[in-house]
C-alpha positions as CSV (number, residue, x, y, z in Angstrom):
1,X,0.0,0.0,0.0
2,X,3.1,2.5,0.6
3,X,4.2,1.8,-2.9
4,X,0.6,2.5,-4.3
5,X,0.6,5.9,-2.0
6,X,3.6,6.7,-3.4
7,X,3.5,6.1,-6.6
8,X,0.2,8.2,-6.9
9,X,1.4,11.3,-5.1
10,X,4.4,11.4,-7.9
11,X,1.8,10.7,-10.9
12,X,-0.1,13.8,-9.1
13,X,2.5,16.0,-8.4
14,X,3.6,15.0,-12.4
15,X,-0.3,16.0,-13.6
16,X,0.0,19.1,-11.4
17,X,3.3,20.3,-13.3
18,X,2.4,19.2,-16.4
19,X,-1.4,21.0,-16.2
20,X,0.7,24.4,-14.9
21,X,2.7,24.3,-18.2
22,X,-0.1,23.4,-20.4
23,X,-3.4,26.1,-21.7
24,X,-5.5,24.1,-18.6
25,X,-3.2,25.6,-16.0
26,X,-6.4,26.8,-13.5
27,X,-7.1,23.3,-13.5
28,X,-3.7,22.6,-11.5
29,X,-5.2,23.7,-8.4
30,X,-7.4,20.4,-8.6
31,X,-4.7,18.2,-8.6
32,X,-3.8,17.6,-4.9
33,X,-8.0,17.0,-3.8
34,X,-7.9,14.5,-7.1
35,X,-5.0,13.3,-6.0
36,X,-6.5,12.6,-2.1
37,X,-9.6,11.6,-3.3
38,X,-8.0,8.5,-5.4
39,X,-5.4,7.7,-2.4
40,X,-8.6,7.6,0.0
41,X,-10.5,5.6,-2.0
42,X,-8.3,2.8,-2.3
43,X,-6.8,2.7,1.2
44,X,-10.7,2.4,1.8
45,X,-11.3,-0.6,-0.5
46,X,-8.0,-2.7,0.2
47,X,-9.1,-3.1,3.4
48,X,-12.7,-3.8,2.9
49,X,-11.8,-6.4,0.8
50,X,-10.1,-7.7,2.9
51,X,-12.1,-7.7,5.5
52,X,-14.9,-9.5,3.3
53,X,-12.3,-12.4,2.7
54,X,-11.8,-12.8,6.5
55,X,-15.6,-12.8,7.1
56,X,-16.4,-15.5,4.7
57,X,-13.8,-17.6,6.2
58,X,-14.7,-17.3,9.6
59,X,-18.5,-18.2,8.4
60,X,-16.8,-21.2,6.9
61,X,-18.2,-19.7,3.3
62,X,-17.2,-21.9,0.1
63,X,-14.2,-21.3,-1.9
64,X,-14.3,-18.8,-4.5
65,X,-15.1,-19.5,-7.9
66,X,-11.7,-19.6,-9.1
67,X,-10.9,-22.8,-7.1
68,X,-14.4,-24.1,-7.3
69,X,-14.6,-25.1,-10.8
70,X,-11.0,-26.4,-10.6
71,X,-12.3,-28.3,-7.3
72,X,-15.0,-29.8,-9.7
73,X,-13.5,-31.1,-12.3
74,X,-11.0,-33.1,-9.9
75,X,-14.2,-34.3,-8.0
76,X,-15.3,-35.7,-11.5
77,X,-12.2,-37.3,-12.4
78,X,-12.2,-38.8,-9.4
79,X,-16.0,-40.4,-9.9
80,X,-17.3,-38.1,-7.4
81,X,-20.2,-35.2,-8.2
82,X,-20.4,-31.8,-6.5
83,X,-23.4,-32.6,-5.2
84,X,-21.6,-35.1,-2.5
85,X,-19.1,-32.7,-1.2
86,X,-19.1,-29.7,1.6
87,X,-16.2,-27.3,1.1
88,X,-14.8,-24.3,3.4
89,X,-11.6,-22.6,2.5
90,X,-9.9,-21.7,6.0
91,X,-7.0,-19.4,5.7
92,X,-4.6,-21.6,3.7
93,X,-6.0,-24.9,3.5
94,X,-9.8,-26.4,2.2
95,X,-11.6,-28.8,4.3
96,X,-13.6,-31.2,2.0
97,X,-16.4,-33.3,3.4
98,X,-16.9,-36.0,1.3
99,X,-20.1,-38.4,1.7
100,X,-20.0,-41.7,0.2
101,X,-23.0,-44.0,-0.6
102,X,-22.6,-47.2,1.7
103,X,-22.4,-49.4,-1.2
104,X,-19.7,-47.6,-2.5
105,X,-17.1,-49.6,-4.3
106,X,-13.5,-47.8,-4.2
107,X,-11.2,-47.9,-2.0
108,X,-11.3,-44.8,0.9
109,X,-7.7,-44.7,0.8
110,X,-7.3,-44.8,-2.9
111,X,-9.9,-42.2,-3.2
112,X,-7.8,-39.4,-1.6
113,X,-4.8,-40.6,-2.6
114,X,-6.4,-39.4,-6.5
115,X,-7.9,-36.7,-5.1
116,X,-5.0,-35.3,-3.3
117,X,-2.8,-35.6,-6.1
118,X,-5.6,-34.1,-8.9
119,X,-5.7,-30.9,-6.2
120,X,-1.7,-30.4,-6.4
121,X,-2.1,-27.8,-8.5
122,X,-4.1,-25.1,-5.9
123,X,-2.5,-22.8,-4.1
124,X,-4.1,-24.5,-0.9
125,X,-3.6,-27.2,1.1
126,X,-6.6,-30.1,1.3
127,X,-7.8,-31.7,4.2
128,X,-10.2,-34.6,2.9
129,X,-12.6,-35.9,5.5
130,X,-14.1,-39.5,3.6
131,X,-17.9,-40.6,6.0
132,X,-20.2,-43.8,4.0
133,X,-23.8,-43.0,4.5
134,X,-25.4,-45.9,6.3
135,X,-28.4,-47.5,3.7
């Protein structure tokens, strides 16, 4: 955020120069609230955004959508749909809740063994949790 901060004051202290040398030169004096208005207005939404990311991992919220369909198309490779799986992205790591019919015929072992190795790729780090659903 310093680098931001200070990379806008010299773009508006540039503007302000250049505006003072240019025909628009009563416009110069508009520079510095411009300027302020830009620097407040993202040192607003960095940390609202932020903030929105901690809140929906504290509510144990699903992933976003850029792991999700990732997320899903390992599920399918694996044999498993969507539908079977409960998913919460905790700081680094995703806990997945996976329920399996009882007459289920894979291995539980094998399965996130697959799993694990389809989800390599993300930038997080799985925790599988396997239960059979008694018939």
């Amino acid at each position: 955020m310093d680098t931001v901060l200070s990379a806008a004051v010299l773009i508006g202290f540039g503007a302000a120069w250049w505006l003072e040398q240019s025909a628009w030169s009563a416009w110069a004096v508009y520079a510095d609230p411009m300027m302020m208005l830009v620097i407040s207005a993202y040192f607003i939404l960095v940390p609202v955004k932020m903030t929105i990311g901690a809140v929906r991992e504290l509510m144990l919220a699903a992933p976003s959508a850029e792991f999700t369909d990732e997320i899903h198309e390992a599920l399918s490779s694996v044999g498993i749909v969507p539908e079977q799986v409960k998913m919460a992205k905790v700081g680094p790591n995703l806990m997945m809740e996976i329920s399996l019919p009882a007459n289920w015929p894979g291995r539980v072992e094998r399965l996130k063994w697959n799993l694990l190795r389809h989800l390599a790729g993300l930038p997080v780090r799985p925790a599988i949790f396997i239960r059979s659903l008694v018939s």
